[in-house]
N, CA, C and O atoms as a Tripos MOL2 file, in Angstrom:
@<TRIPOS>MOLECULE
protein
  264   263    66     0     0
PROTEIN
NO_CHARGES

@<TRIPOS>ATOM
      1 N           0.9530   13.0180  -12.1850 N.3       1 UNK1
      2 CA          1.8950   12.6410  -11.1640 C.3       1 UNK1
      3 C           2.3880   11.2190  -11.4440 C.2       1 UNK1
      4 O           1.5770   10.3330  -11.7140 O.2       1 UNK1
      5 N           3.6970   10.9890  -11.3850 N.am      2 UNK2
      6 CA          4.4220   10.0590  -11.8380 C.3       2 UNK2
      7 C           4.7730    9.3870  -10.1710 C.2       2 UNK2
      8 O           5.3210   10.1490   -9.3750 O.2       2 UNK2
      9 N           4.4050    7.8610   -9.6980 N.am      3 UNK3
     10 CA          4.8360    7.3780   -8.3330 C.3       3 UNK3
     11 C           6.0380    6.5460   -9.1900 C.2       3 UNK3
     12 O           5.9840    5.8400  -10.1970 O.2       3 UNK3
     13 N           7.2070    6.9890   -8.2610 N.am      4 UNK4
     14 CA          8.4370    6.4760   -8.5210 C.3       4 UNK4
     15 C           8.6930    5.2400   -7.8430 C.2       4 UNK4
     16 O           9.2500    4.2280   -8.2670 O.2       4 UNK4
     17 N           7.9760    5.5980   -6.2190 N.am      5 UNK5
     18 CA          8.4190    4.2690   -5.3390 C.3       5 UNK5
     19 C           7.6880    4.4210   -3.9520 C.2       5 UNK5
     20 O           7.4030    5.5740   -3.6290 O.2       5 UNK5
     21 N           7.4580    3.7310   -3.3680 N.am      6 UNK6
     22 CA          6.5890    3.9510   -2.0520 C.3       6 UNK6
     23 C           7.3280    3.1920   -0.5860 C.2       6 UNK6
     24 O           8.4730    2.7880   -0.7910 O.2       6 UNK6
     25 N           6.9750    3.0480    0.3420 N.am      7 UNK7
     26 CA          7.9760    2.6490    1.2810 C.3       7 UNK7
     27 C           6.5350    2.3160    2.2040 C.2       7 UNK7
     28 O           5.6170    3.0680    2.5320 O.2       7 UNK7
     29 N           6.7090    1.2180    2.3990 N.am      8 UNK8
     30 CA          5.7990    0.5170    3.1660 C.3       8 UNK8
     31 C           5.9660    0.0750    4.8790 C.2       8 UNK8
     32 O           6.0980   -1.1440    4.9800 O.2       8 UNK8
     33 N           5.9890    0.8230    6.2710 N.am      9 UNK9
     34 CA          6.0300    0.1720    6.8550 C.3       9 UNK9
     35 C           5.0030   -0.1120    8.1290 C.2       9 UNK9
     36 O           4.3170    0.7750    8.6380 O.2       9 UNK9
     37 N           5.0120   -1.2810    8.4900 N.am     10 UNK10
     38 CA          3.9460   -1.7430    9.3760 C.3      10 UNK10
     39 C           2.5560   -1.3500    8.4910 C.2      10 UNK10
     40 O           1.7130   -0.5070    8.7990 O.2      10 UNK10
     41 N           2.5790   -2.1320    7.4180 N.am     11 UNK11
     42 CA          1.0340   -1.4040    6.7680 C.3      11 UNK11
     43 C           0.8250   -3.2340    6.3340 C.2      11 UNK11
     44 O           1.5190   -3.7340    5.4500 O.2      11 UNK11
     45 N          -0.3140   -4.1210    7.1800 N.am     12 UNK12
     46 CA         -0.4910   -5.5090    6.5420 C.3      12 UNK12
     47 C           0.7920   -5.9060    6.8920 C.2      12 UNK12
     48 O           1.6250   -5.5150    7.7100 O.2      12 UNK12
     49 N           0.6990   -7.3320    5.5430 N.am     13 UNK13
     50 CA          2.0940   -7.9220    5.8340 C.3      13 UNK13
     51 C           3.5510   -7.3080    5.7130 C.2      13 UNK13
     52 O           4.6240   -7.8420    5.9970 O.2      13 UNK13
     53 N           3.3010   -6.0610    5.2230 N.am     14 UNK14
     54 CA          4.7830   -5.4980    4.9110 C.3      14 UNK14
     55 C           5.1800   -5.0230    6.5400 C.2      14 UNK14
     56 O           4.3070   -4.6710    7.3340 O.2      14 UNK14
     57 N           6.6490   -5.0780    6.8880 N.am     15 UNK15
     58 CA          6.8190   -4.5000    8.2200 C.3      15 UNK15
     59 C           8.1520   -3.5660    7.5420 C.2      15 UNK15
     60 O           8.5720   -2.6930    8.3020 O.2      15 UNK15
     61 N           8.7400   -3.6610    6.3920 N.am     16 UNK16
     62 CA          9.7770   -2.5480    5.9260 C.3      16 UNK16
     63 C           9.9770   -2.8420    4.5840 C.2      16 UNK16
     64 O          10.7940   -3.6710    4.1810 O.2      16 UNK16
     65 N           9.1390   -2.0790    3.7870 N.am     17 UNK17
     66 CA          9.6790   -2.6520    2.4280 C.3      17 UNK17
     67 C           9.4530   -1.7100    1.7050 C.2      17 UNK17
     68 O           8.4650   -1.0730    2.0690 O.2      17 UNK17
     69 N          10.1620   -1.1720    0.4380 N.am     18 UNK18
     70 CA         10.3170   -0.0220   -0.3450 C.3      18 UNK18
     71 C          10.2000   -0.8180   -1.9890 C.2      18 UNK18
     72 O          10.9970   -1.5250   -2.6060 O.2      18 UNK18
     73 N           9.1910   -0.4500   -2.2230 N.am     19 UNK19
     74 CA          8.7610   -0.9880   -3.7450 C.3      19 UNK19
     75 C           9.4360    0.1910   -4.8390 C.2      19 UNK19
     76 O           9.2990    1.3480   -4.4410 O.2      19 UNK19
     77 N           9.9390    0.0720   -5.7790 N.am     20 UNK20
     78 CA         10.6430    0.8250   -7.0230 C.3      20 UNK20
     79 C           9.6570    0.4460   -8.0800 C.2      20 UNK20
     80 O           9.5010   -0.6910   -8.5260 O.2      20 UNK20
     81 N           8.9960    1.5460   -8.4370 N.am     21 UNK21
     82 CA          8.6150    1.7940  -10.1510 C.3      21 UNK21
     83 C           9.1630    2.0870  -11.2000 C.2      21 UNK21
     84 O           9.5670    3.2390  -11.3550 O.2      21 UNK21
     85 N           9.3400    1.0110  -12.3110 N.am     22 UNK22
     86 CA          9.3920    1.8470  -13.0180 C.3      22 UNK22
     87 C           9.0570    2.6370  -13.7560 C.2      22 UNK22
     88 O           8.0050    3.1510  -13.3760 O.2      22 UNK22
     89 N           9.6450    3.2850  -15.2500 N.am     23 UNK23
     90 CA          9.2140    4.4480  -15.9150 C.3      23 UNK23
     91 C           8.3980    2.9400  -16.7440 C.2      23 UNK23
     92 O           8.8330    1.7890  -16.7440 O.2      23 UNK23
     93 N           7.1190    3.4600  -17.3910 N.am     24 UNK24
     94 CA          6.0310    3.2240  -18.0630 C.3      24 UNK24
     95 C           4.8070    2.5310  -17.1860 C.2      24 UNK24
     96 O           4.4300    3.1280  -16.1780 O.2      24 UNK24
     97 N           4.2090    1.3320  -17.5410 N.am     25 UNK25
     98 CA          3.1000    0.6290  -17.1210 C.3      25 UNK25
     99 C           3.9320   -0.4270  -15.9770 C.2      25 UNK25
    100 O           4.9550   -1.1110  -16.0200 O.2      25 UNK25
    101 N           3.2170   -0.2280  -15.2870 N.am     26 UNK26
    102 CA          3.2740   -1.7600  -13.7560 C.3      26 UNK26
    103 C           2.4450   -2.3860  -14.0920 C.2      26 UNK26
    104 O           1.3280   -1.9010  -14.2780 O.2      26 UNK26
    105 N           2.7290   -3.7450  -14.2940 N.am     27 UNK27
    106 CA          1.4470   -5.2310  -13.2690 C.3      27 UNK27
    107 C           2.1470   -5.6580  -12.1120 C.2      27 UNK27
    108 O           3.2220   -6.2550  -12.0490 O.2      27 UNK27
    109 N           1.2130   -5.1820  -10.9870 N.am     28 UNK28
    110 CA          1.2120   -5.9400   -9.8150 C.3      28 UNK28
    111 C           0.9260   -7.7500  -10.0900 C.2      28 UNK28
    112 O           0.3870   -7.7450  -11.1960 O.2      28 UNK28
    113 N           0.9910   -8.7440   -9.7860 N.am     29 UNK29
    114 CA          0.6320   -9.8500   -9.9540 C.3      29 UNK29
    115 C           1.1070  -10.7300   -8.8970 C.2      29 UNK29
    116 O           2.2370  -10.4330   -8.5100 O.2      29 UNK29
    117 N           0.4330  -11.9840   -8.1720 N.am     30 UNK30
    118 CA          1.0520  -12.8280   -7.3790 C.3      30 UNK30
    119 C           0.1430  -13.7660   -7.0400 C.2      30 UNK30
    120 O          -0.5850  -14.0810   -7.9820 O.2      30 UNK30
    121 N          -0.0700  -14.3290   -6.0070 N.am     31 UNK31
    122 CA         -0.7910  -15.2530   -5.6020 C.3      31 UNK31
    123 C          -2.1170  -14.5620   -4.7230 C.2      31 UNK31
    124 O          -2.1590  -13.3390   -4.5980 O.2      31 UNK31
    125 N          -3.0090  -15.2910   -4.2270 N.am     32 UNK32
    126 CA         -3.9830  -14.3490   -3.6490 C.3      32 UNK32
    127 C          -3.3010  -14.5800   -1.8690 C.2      32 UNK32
    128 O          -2.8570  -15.5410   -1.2410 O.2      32 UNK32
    129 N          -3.5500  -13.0270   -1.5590 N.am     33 UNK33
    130 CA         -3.1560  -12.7910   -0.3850 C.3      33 UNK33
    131 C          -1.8210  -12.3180   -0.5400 C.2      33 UNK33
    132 O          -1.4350  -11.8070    0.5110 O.2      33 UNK33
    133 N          -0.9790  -12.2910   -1.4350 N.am     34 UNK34
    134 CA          0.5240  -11.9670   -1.5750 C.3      34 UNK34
    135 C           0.7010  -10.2200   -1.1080 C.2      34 UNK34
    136 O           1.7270   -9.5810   -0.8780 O.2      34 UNK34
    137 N          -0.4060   -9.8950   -1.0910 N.am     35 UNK35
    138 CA         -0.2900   -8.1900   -1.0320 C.3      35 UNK35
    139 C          -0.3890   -6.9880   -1.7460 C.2      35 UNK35
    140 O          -0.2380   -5.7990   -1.4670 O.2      35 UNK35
    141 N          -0.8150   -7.9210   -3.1920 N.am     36 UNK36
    142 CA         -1.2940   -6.6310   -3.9830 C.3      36 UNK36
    143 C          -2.1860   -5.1440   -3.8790 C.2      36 UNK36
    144 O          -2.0130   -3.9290   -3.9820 O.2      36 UNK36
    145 N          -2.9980   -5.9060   -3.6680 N.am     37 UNK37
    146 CA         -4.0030   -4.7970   -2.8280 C.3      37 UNK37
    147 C          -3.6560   -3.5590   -1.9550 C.2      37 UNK37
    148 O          -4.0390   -2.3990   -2.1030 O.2      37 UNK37
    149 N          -2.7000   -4.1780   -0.8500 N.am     38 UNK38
    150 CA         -2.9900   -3.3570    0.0940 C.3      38 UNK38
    151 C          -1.4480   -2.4840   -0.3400 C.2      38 UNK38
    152 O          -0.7920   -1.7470    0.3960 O.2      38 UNK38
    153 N          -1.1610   -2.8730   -1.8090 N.am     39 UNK39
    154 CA         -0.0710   -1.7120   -1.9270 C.3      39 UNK39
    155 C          -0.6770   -0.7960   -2.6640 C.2      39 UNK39
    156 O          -0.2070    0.3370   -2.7580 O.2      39 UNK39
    157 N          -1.8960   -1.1960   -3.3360 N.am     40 UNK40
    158 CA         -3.0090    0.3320   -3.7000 C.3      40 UNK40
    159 C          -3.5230    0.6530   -2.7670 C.2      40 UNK40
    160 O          -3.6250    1.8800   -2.7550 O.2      40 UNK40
    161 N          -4.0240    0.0950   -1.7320 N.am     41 UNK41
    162 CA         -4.7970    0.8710   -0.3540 C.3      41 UNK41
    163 C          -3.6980    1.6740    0.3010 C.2      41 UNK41
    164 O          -3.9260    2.5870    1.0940 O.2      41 UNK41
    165 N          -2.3880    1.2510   -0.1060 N.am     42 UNK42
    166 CA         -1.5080    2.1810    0.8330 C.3      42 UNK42
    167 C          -1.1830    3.2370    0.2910 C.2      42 UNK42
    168 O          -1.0550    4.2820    0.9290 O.2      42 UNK42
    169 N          -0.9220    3.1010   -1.4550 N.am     43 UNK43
    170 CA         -1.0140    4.3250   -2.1000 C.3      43 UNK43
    171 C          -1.9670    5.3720   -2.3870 C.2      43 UNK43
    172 O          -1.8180    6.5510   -2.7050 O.2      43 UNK43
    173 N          -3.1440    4.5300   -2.1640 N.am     44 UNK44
    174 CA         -4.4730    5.6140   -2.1990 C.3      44 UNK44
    175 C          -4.7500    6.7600   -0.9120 C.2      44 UNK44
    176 O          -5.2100    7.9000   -0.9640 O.2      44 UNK44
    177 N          -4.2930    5.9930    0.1750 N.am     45 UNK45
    178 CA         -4.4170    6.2670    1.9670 C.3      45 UNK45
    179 C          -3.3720    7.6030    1.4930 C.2      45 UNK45
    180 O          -3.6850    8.7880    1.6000 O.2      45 UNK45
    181 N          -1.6950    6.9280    0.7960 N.am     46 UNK46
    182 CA         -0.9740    8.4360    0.8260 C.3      46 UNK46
    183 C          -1.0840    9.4660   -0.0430 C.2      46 UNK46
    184 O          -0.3990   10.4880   -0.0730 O.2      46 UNK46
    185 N          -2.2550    9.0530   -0.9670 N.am     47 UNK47
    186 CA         -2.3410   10.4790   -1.9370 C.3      47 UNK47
    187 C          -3.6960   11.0360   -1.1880 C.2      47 UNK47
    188 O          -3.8140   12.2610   -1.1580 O.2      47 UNK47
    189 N          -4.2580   10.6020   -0.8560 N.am     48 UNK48
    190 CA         -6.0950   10.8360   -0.6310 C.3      48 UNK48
    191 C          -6.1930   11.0500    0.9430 C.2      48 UNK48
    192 O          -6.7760   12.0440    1.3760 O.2      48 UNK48
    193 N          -5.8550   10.4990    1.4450 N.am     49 UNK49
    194 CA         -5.8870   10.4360    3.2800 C.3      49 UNK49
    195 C          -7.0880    9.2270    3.2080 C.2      49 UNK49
    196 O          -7.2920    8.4010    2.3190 O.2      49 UNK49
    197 N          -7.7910    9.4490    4.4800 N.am     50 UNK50
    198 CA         -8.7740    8.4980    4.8750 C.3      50 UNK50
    199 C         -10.2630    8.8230    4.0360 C.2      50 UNK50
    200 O         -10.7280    9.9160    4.3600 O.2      50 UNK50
    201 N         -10.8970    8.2370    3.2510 N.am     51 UNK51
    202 CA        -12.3190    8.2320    2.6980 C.3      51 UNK51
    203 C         -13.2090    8.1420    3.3500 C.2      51 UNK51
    204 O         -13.0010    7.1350    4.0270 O.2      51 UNK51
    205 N         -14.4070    8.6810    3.6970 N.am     52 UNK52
    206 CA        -15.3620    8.7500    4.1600 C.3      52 UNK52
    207 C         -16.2150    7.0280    3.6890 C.2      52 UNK52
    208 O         -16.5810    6.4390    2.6710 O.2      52 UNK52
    209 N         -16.1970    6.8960    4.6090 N.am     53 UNK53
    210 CA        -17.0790    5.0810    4.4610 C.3      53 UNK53
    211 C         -16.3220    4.0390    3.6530 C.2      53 UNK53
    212 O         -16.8110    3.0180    3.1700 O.2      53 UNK53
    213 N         -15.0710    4.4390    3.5740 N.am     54 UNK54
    214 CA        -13.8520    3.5410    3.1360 C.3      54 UNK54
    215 C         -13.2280    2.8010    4.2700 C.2      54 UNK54
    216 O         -13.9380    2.6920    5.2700 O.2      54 UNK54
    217 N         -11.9970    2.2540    4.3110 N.am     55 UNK55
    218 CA        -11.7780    1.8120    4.6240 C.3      55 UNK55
    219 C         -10.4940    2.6960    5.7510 C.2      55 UNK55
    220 O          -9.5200    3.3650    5.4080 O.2      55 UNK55
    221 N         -10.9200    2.4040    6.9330 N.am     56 UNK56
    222 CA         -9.9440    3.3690    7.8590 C.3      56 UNK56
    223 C          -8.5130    2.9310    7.7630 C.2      56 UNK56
    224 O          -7.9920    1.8650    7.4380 O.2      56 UNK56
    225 N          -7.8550    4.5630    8.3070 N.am     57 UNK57
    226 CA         -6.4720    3.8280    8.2080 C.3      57 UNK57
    227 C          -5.4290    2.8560    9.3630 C.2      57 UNK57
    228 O          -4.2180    2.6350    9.3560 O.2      57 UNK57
    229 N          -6.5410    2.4280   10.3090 N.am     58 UNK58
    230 CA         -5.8100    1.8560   11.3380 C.3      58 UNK58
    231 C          -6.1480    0.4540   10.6360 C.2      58 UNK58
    232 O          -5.8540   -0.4410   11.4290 O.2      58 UNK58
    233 N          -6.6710   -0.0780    9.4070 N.am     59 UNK59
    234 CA         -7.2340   -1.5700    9.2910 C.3      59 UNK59
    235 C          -6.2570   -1.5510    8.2620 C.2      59 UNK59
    236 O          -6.3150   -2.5300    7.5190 O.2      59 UNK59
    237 N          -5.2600   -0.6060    7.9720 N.am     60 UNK60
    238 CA         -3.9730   -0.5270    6.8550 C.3      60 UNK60
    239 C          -2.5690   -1.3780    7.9640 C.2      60 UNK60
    240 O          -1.5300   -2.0010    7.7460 O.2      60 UNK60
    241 N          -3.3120   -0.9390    9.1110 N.am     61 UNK61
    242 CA         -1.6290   -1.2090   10.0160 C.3      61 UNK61
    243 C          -1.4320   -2.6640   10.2850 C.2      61 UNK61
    244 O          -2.4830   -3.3020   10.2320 O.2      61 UNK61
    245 N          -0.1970   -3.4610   10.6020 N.am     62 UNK62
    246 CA         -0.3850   -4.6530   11.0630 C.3      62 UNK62
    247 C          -0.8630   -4.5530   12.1560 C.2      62 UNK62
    248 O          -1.0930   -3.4840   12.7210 O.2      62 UNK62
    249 N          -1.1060   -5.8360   12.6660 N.am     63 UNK63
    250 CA         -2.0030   -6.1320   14.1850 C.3      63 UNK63
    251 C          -1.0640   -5.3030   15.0070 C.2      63 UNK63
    252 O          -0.0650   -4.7950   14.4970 O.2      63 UNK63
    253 N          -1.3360   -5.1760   16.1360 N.am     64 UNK64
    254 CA         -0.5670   -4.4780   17.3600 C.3      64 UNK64
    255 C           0.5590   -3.3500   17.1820 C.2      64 UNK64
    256 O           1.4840   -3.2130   17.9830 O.2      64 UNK64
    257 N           0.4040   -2.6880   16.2260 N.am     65 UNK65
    258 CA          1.2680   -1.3770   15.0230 C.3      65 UNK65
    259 C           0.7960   -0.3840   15.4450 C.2      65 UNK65
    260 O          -0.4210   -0.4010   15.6330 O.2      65 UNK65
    261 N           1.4580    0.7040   15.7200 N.am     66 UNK66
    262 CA          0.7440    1.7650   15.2440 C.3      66 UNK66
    263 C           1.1610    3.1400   14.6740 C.2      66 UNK66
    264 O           0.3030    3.9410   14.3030 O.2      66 UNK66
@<TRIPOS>BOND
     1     1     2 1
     2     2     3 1
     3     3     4 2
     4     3     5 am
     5     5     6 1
     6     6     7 1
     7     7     8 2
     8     7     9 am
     9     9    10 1
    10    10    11 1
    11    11    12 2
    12    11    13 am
    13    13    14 1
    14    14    15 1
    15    15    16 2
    16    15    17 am
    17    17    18 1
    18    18    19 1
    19    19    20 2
    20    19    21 am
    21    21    22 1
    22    22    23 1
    23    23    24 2
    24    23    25 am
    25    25    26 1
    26    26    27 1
    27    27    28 2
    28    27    29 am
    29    29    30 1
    30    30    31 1
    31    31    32 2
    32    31    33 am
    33    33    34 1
    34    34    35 1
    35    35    36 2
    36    35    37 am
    37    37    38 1
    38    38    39 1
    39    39    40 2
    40    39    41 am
    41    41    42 1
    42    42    43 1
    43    43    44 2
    44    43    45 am
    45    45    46 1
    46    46    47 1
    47    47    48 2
    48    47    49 am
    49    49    50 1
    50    50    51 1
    51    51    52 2
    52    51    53 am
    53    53    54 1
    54    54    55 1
    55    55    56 2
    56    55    57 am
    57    57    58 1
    58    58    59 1
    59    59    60 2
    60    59    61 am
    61    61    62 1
    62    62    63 1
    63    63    64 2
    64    63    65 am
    65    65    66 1
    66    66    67 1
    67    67    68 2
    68    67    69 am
    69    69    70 1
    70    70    71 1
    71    71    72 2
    72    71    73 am
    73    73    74 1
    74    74    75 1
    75    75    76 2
    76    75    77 am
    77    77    78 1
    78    78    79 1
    79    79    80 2
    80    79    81 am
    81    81    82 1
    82    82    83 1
    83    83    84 2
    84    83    85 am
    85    85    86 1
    86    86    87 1
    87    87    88 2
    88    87    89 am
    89    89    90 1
    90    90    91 1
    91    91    92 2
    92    91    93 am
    93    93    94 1
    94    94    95 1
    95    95    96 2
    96    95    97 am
    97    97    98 1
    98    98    99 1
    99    99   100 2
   100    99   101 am
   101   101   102 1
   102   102   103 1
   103   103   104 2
   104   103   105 am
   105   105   106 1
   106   106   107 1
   107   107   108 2
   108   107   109 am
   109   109   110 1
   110   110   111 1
   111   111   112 2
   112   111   113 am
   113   113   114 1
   114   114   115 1
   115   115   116 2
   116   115   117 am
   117   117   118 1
   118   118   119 1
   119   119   120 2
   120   119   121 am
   121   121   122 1
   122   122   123 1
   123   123   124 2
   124   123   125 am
   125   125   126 1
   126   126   127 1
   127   127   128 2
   128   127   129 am
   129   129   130 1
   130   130   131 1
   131   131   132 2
   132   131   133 am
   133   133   134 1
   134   134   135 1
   135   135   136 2
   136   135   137 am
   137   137   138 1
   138   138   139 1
   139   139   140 2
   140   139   141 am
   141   141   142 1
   142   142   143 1
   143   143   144 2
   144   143   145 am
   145   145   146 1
   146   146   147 1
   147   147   148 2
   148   147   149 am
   149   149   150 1
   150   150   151 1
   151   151   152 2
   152   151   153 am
   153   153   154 1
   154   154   155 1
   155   155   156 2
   156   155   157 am
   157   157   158 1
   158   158   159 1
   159   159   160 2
   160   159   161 am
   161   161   162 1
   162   162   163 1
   163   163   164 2
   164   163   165 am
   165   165   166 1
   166   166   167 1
   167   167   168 2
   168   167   169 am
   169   169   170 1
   170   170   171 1
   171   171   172 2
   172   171   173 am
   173   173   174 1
   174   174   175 1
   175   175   176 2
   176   175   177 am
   177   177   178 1
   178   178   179 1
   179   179   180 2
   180   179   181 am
   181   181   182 1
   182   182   183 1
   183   183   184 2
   184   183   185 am
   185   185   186 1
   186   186   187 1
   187   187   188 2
   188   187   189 am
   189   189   190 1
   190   190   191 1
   191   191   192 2
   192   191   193 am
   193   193   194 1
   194   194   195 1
   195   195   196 2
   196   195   197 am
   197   197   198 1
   198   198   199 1
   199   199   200 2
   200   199   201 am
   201   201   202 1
   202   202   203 1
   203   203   204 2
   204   203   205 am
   205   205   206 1
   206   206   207 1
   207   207   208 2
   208   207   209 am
   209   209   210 1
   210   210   211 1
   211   211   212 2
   212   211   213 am
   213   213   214 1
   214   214   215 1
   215   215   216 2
   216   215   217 am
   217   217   218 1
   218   218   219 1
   219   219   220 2
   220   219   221 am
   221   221   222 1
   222   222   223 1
   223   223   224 2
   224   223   225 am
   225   225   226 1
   226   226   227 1
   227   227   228 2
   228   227   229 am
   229   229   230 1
   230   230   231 1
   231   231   232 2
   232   231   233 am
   233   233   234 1
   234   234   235 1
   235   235   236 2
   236   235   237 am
   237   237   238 1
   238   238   239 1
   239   239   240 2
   240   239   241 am
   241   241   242 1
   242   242   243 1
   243   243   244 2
   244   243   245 am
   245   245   246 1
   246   246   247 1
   247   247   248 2
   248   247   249 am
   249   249   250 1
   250   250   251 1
   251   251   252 2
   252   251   253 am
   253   253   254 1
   254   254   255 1
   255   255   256 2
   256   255   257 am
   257   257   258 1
   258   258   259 1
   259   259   260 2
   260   259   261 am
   261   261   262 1
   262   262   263 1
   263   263   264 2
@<TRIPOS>SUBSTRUCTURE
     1 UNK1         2 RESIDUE 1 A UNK
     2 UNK2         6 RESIDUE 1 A UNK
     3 UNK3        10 RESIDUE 1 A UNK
     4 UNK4        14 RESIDUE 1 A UNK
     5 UNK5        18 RESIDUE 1 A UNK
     6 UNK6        22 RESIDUE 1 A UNK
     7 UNK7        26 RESIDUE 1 A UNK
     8 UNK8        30 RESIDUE 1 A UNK
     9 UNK9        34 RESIDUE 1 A UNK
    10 UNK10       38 RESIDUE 1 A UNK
    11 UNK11       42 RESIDUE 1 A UNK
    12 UNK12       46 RESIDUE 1 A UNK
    13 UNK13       50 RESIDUE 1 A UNK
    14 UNK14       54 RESIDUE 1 A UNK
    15 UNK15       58 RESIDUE 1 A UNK
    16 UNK16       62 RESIDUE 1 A UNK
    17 UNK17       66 RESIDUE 1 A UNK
    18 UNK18       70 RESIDUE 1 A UNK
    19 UNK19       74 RESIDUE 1 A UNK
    20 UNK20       78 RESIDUE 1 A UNK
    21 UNK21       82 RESIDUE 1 A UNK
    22 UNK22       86 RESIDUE 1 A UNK
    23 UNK23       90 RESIDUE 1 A UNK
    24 UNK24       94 RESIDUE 1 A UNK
    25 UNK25       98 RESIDUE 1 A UNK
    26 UNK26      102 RESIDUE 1 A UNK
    27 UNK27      106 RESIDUE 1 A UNK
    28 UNK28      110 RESIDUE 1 A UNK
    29 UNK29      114 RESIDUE 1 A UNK
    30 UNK30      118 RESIDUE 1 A UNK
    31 UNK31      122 RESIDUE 1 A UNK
    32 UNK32      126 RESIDUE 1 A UNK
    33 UNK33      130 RESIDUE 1 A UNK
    34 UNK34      134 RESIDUE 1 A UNK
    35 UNK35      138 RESIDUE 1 A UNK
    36 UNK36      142 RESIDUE 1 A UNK
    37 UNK37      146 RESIDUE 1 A UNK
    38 UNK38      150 RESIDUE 1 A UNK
    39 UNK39      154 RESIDUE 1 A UNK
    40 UNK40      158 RESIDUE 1 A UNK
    41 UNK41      162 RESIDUE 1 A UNK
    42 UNK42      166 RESIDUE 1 A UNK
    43 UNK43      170 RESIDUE 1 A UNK
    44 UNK44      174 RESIDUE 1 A UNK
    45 UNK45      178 RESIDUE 1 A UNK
    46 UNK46      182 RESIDUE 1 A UNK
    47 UNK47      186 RESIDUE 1 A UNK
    48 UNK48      190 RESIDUE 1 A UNK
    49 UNK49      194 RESIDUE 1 A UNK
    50 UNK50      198 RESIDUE 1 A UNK
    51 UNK51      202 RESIDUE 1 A UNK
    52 UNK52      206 RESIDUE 1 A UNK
    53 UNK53      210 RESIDUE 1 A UNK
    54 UNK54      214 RESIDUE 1 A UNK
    55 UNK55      218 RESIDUE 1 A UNK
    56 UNK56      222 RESIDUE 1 A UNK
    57 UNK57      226 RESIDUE 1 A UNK
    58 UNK58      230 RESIDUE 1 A UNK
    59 UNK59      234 RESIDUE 1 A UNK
    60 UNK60      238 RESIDUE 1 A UNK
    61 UNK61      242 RESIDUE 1 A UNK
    62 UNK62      246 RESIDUE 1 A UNK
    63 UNK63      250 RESIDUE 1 A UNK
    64 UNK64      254 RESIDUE 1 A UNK
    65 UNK65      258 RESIDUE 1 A UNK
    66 UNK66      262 RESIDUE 1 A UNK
């Protein structure tokens, strides 16, 4: 499975944002806290659903989101 692009909203700091892949290898990269992470926790949450002793998906949403 090839992810083309994901669409992020109210997930952390993103409140509307649509990331584009392209065709071959990604590096995510930025500063710490910039949001890398939680754009694999958001992609993992939409291929996988919620993990058992992972991390739930209401601690994906921003504060007061739902």
């Amino acid at each position: 499975m090839l992810v083309k692009s994901i669409t992020l909203n109210n997930i952390r700091s993103y409140t509307d944002e649509t990331i584009n892949f392209p065709d071959g290898s990604t590096l995510l990269m930025g500063d710490i806290g910039s949001g890398k992470t939680t754009i694999l926790l958001a992609m993992e949450f939409a291929l996988f659903g919620i993990l058992k002793s992972d991390l739930s998906g209401e601690a994906l949403l921003r504060n007061g989101k739902k």
